[in-house]
Structure formats: C-alpha cells, structure tokens
Rosetta silent file (secondary structure, phi, psi, omega in degrees, C-alpha in Angstrom):
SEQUENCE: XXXXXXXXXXXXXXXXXXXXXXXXXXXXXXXXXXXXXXXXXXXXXXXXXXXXXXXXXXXXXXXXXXXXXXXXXXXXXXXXXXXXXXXXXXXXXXXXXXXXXXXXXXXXXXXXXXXXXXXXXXXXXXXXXXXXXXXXXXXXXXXXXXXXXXXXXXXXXXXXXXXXXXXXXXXXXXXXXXXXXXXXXXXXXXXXXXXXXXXXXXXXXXXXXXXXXXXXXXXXXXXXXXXXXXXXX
SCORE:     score description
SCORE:     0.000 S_00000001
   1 L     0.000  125.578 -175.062  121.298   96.331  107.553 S_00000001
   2 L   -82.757  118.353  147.600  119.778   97.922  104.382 S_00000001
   3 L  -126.235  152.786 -173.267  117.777  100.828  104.900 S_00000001
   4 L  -110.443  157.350  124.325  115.479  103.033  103.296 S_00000001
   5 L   -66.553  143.097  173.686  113.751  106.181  102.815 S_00000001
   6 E  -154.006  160.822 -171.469  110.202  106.257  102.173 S_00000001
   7 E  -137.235  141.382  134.377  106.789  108.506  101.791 S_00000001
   8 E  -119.618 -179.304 -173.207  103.669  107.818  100.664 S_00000001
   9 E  -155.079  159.017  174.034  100.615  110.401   99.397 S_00000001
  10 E  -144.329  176.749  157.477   96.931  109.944   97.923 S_00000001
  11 E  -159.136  161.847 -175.360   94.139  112.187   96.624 S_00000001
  12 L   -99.374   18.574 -167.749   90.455  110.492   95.809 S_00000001
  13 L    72.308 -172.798 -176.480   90.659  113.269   92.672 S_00000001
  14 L   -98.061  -16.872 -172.342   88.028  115.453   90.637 S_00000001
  15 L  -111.855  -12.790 -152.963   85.992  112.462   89.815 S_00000001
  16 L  -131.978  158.771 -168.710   85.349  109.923   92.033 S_00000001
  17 L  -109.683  -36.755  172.793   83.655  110.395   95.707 S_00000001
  18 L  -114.259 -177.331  177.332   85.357  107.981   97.801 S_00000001
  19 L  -111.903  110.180  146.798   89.276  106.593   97.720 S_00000001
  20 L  -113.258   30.808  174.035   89.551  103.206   97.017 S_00000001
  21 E   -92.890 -177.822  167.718   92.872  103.014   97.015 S_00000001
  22 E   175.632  128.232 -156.960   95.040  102.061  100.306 S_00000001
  23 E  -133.947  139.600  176.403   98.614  101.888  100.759 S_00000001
  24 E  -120.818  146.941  177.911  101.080  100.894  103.620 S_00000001
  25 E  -131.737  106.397  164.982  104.464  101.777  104.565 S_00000001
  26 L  -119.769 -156.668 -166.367  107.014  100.251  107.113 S_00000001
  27 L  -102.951    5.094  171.853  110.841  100.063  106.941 S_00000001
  28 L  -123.045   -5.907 -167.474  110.579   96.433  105.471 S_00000001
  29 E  -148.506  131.625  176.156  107.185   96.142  103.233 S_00000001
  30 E  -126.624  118.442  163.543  105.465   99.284  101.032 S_00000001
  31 E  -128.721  132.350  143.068  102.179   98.123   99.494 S_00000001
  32 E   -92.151  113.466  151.667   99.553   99.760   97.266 S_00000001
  33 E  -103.492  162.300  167.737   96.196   98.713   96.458 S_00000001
  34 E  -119.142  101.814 -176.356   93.411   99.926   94.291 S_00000001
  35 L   -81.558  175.187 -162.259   90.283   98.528   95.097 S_00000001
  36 E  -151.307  141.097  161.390   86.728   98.001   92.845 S_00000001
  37 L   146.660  149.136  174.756   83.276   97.126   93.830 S_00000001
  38 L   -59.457  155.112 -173.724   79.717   99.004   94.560 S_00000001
  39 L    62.851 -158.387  158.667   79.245  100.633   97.473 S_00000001
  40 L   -55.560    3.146 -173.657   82.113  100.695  100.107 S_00000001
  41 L   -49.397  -62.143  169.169   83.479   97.693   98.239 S_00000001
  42 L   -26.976  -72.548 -165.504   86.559   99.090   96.856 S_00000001
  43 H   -52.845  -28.183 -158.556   87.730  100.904  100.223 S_00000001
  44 H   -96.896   14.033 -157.301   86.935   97.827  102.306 S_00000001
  45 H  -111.111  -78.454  176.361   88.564   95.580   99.413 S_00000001
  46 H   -34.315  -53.387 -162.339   92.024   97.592   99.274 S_00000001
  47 H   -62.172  -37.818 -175.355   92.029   98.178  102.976 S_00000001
  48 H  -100.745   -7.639  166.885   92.052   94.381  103.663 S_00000001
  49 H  -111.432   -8.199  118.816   94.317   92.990  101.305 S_00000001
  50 H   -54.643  -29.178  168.093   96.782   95.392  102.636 S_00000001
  51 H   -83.191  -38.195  163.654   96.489   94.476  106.407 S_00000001
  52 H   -54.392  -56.713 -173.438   96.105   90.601  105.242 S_00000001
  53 H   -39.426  -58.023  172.567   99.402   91.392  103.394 S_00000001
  54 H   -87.087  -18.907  162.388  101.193   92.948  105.793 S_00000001
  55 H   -42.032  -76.809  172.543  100.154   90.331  108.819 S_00000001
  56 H   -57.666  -25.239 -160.922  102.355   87.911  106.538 S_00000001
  57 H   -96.798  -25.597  156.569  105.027   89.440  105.249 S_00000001
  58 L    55.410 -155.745 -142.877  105.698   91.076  109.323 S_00000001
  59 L  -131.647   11.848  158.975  109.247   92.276  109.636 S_00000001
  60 L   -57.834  146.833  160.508  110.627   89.084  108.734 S_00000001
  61 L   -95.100  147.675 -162.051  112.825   88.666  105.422 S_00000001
  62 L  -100.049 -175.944 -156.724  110.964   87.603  102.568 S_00000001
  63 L  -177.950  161.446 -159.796  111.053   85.185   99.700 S_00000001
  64 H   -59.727  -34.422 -160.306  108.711   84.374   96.516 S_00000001
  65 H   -65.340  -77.448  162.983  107.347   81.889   98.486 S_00000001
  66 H   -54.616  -18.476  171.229  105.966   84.672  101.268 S_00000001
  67 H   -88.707  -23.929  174.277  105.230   86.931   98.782 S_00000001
  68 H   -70.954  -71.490 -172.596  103.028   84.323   96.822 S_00000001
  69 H   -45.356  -18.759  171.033  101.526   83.556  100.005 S_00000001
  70 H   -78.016  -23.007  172.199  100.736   87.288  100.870 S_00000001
  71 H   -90.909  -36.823  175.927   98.720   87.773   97.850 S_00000001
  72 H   -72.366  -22.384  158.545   96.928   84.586   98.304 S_00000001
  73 H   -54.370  -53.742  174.081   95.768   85.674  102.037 S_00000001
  74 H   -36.616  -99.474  136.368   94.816   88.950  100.753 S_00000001
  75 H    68.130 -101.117 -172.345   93.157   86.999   98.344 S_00000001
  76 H   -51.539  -50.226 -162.099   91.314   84.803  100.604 S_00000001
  77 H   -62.122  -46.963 -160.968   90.524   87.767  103.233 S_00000001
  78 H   -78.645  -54.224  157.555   88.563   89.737  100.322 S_00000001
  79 H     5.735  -80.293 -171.371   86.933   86.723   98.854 S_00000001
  80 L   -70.202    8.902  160.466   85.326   85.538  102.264 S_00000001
  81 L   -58.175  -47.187 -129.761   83.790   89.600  102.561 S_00000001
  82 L   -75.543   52.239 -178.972   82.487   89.627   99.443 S_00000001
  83 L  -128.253 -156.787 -149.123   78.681   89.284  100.271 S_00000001
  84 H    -5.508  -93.467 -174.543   75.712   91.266  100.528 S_00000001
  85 H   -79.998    5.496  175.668   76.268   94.859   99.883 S_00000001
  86 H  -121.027   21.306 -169.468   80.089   93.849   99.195 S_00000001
  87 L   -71.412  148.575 -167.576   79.488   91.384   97.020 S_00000001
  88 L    66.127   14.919 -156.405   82.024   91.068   94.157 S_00000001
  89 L   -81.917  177.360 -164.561   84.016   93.464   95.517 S_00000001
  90 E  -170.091  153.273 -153.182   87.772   93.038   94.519 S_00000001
  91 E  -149.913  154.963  173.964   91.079   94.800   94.585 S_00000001
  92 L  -119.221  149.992 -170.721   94.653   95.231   92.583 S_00000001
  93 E  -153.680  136.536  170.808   97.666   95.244   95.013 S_00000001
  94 E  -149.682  145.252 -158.702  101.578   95.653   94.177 S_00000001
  95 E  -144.467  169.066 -153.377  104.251   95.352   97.201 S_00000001
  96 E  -161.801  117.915  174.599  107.878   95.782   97.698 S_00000001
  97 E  -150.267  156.848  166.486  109.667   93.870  100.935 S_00000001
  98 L   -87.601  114.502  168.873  113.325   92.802  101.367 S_00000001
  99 L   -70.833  159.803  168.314  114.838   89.273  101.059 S_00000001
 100 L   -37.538  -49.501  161.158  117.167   87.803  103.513 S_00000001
 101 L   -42.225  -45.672 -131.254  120.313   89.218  100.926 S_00000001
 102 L    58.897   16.191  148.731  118.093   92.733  101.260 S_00000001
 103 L   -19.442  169.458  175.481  117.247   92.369   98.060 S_00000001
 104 L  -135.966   88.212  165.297  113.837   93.816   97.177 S_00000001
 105 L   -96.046  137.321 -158.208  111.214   91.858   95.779 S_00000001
 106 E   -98.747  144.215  154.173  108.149   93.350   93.995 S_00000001
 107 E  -156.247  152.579  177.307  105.097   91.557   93.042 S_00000001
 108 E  -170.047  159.425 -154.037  101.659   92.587   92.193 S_00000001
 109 E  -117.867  140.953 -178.861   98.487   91.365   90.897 S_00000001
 110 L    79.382  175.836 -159.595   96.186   93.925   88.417 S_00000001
 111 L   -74.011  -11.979 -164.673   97.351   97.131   86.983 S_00000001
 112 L   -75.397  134.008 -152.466   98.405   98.854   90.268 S_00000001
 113 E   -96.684  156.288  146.624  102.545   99.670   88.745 S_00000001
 114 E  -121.892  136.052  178.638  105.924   99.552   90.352 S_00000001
 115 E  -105.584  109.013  135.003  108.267  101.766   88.477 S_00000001
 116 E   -57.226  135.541  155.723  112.434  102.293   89.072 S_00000001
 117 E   -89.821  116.064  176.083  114.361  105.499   88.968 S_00000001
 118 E  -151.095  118.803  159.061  118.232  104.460   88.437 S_00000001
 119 L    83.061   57.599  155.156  120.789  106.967   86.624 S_00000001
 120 L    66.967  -21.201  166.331  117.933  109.310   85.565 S_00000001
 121 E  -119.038  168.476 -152.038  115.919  106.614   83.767 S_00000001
 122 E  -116.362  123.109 -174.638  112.833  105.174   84.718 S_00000001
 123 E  -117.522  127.093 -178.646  111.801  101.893   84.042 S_00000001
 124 E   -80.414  115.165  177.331  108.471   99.616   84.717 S_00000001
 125 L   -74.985  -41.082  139.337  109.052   97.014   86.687 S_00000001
 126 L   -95.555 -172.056  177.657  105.591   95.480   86.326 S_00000001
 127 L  -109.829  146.532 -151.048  103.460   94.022   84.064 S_00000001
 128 L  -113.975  137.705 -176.731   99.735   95.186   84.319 S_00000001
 129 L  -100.961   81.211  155.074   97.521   92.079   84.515 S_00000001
 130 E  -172.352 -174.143 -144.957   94.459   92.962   82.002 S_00000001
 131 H   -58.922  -50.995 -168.203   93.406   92.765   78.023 S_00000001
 132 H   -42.420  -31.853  176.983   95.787   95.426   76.784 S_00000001
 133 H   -73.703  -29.879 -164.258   98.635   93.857   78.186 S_00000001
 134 H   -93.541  -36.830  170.009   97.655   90.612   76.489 S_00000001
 135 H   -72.440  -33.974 -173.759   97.153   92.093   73.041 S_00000001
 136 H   -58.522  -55.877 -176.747  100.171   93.825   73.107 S_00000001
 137 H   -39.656  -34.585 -166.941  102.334   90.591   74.032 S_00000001
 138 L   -91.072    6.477  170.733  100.798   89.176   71.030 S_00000001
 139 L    95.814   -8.918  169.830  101.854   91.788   68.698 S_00000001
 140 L   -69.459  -23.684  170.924   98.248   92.972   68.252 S_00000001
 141 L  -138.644  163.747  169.406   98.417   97.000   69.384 S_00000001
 142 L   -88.462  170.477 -170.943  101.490   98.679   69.844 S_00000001
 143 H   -54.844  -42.065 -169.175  103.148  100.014   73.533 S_00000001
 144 H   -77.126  -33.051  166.644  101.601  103.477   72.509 S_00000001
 145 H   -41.239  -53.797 -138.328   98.098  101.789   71.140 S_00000001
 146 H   -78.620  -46.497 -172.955   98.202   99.801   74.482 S_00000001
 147 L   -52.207  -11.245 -174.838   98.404  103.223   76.979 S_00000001
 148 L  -118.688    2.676 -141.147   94.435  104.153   75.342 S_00000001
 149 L   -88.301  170.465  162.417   93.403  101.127   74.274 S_00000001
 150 L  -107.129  -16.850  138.949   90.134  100.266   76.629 S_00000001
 151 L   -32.146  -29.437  157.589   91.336   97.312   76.980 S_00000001
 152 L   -62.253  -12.905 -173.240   93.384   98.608   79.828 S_00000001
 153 L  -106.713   -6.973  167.692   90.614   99.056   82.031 S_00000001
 154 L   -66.565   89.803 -164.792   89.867   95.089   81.779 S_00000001
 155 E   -97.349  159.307 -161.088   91.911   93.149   84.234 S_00000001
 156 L  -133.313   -8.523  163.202   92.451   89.602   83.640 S_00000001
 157 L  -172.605  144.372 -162.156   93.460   88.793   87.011 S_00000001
 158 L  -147.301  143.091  134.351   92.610   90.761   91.046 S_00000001
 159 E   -23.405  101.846 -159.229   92.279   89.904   94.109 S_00000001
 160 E    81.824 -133.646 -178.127   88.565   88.560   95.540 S_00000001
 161 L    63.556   16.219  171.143   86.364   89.655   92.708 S_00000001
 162 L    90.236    1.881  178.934   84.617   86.404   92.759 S_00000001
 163 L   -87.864  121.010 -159.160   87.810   84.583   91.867 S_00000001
 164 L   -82.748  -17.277 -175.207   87.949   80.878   93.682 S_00000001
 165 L  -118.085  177.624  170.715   91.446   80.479   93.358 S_00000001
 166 L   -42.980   95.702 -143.459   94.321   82.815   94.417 S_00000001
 167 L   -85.568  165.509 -178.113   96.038   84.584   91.325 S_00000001
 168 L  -104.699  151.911  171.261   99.875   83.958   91.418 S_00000001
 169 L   -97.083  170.304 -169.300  101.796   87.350   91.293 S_00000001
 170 E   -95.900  140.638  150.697  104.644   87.956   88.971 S_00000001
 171 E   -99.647  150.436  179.155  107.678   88.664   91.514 S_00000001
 172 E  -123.983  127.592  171.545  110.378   90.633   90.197 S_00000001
 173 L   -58.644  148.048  171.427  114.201   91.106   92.046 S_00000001
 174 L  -150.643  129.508  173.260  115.719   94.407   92.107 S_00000001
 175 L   -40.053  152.176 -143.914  119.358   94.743   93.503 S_00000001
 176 L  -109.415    5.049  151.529  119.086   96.015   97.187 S_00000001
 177 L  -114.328   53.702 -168.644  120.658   99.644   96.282 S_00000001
 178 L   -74.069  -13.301 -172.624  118.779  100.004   93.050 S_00000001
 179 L   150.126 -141.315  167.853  117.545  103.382   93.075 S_00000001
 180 E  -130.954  129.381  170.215  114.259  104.810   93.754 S_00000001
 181 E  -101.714  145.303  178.777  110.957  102.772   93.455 S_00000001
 182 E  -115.345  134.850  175.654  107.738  103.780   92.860 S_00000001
 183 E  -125.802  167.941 -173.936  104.625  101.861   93.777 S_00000001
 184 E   178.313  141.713 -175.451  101.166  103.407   92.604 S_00000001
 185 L   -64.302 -175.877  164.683   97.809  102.804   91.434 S_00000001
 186 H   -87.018    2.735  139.148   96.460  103.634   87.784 S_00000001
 187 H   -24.208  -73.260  174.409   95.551  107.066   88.858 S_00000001
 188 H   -65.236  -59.658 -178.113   98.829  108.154   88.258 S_00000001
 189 H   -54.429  -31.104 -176.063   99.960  106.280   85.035 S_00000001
 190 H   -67.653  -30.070  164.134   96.794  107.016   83.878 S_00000001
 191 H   -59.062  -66.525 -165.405   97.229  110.404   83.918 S_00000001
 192 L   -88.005  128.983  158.944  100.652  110.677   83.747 S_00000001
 193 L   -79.104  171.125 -159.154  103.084  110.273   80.921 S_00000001
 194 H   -81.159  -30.994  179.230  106.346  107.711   81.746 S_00000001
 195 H   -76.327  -24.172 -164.842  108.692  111.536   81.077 S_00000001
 196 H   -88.800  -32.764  152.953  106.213  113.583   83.862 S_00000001
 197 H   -39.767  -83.105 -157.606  106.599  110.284   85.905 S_00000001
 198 H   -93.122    5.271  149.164  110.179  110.255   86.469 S_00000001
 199 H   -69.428  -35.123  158.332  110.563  114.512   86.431 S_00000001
 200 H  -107.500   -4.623  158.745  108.642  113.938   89.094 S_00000001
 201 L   -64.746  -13.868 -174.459  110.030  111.000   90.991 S_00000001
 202 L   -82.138  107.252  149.184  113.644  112.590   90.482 S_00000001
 203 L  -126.217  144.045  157.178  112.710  115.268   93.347 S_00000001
 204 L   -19.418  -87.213 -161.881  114.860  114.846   96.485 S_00000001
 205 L   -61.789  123.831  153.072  112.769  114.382   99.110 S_00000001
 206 H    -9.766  -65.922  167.214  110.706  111.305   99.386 S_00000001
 207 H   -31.976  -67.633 -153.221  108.019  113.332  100.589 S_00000001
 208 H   -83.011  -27.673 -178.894  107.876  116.237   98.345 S_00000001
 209 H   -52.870  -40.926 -157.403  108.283  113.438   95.180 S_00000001
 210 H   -67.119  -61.464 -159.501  105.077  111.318   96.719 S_00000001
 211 H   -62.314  -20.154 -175.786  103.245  114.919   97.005 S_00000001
 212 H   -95.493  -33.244 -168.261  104.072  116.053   93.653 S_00000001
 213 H   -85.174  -47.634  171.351  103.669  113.273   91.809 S_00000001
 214 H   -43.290  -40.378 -157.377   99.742  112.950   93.269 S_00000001
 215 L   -83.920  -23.120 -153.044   99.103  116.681   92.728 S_00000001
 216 L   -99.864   -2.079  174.578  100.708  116.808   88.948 S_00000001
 217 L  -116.322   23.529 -165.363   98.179  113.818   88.217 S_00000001
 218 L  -113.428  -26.307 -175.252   95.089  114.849   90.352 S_00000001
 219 L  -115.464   21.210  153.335   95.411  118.573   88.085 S_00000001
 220 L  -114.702   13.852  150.570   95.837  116.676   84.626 S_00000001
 221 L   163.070  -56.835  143.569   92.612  115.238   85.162 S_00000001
 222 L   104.743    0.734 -156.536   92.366  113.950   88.401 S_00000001
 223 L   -69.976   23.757  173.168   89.246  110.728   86.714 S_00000001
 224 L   178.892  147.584  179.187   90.262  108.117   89.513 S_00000001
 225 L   -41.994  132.909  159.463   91.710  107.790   92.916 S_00000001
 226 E  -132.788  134.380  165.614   95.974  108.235   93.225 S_00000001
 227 E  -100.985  136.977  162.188   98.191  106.802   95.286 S_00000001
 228 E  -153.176  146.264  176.936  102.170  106.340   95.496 S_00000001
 229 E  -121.088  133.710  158.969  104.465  105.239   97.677 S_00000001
 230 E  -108.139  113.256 -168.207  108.156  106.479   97.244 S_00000001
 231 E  -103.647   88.737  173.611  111.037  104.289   98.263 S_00000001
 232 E   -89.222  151.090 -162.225  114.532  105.058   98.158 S_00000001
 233 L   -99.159    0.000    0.000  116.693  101.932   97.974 S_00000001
C-alpha cells in the first residue's frame, strides 16, 4: 500500500478580503481550487467543486475516466448554483489521487498548478488553461514574456462560469514514488519565482514547506488568495 505524507496551508493575503480558494486533503485525493465570481461566488464556487470532487473520487482507486468524471460533477455542481447573487460564479481546480498501480494522477482545469520536486529539481506538471498559455504554444511570447503577459489572467477554460458543457482536464501520470508534489493556486506562482518555489518546497516537513511556501508569497506581495497542498510521494 503506497502511502504518503501530506500538509496543506492558505492565507487570503494583503489584497483581497475574502479566500476564494479551497483545498482538500485525504490519504488518497489532495485537491486545490481557486474560485471567481461577485459576491461570495468564488468561496461558494471552490468550496463545491471540491466536495463534488471528492464525493467521486471516495477512497476508491482512480483512473482518467474518474478523474474526467470528477471535474465534470464539480462542473455540473457549480453550474446549477450559479444564479442570483452567484450568478457566473466559477472556479479553477487541480487534484492528485492514486490509480489502482498507486500511481498518481493529476489533472486540473484553469491556472490552479501542480508542480514536482524530484532530485532537487522542480518541474510543472501542468499546463495553465488561459490566453498566455495559448500564445506561447504558438511561438507568439516567450516562457519569460508568458509569466507577465496579462494574458495570464484570461482563462480559456473553468469550472461553472456559465460554461454548458464540462471542460475535459488534461491528466498527467507521475510514477507512484516520484517525489514531492505541489498543488496550488496562482497566488503562489504568481508571486513566486519557479527557484523560491522549490527552495521552498525542498523543506523537510510537509508542514513547515506548506507554511513557508504561503508566507514567502503572502510577504512578496501577498495581491490574491494562496493555497498549497504538499504531498510527499
């Protein structure tokens, strides 16, 4: 039986009044969302495509197949909310569960990242679903171009948000001792360069990494809710 450590930490930041982020942790499924929308939209957006999320994916081993389907409940859940004072609200969500092998598969829809730590470097596992990402593939800004671009703040595909159908997530495999994963909103990346990232994911503790990593991007500007969950695998 594969097991893991894991932590997670938030802060809502210097700028923003409520957290509309919302994250889960058990010993088979870690999820982060970042939710969007007026009002309570956000919190009640995030909040529910994590509990839709984790209702499927249970304690069961998973497969693309349950993982597609976990995004498409969320999905569904925020969708049918979205009315009066929540209307349009909408959310980005990226999760981490264990295949049948214990494999680990990641998938997530919107900008919210997964990262690996393995042999001291740190690697992105996803791909951030909005325009920046889309110019870059095409050779139009560069990687460094792409972290300011404002383009980055577009997403091109979310959860709810007025979208009728279900976005498909990308899943990605990762070997079922791979390291240490990071899952986290764009608080942190936003903040955070990819070297301050993995000085502070190399920390021991689960804990003190999750706690460190919030704090070193909540006092380099702190402009938007952070979250992370730290997993070692």
């Amino acid at each position: 039986m594969n097991t893991s450590r894991y932590a997670a930490a938030s802060d809502v930041g210097q700028v923003r009044e409520n957290n509309e982020d919302a994250a889960l942790t058990t010993d088979t499924v870690w999820i982060v969302a970042d939710g969007m929308g007026g009002h309570a939209g956000g919190e009640v957006a995030s909040r529910m495509a994590v509990e839709a999320a984790a209702e499927v994916l249970g304690d069961q081993p998973a497969d693309v197949d349950l993982v597609a389907t976990a995004f498409a409940t969320a999905h569904g859940r925020v969708r049918d909310a979205a009315h009066g004072e929540l209307a349009g609200m909408g959310t980005t969500m990226v999760l981490a569960c264990r295949d049948a092998d214990g494999e680990v598969l990641v998938g997530n829809v919107g900008d919210s990242r997964a990262y690996l730590l393995a042999d001291g470097a740190l690697q992105q596992v996803t791909t951030d679903d909005n325009q920046a990402e889309v110019l870059l593939a095409h050779g139009d800004i560069t990687a460094e171009e792409a972290r300011v671009h404002p383009g980055q703040y577009l997403l091109t595909a979310s959860l709810g948000g007025g979208q009728p159908t279900p976005p498909v997530p990308a899943v990605h495999h990762l070997p079922s001792h791979a390291g240490r994963l990071l899952l986290c909103s764009d608080g942190l990346n936003s903040e955070l360069t990819d070297e301050q990232i993995a000085a502070g994911l190399a920390t021991e503790d689960p804990a003190q990494a999750a706690t460190e990593l919030v704090q070193a991007a909540v006092q380099a500007g702190g402009r938007d809710n952070v979250t992370v969950v730290v997993i070692d695998l």
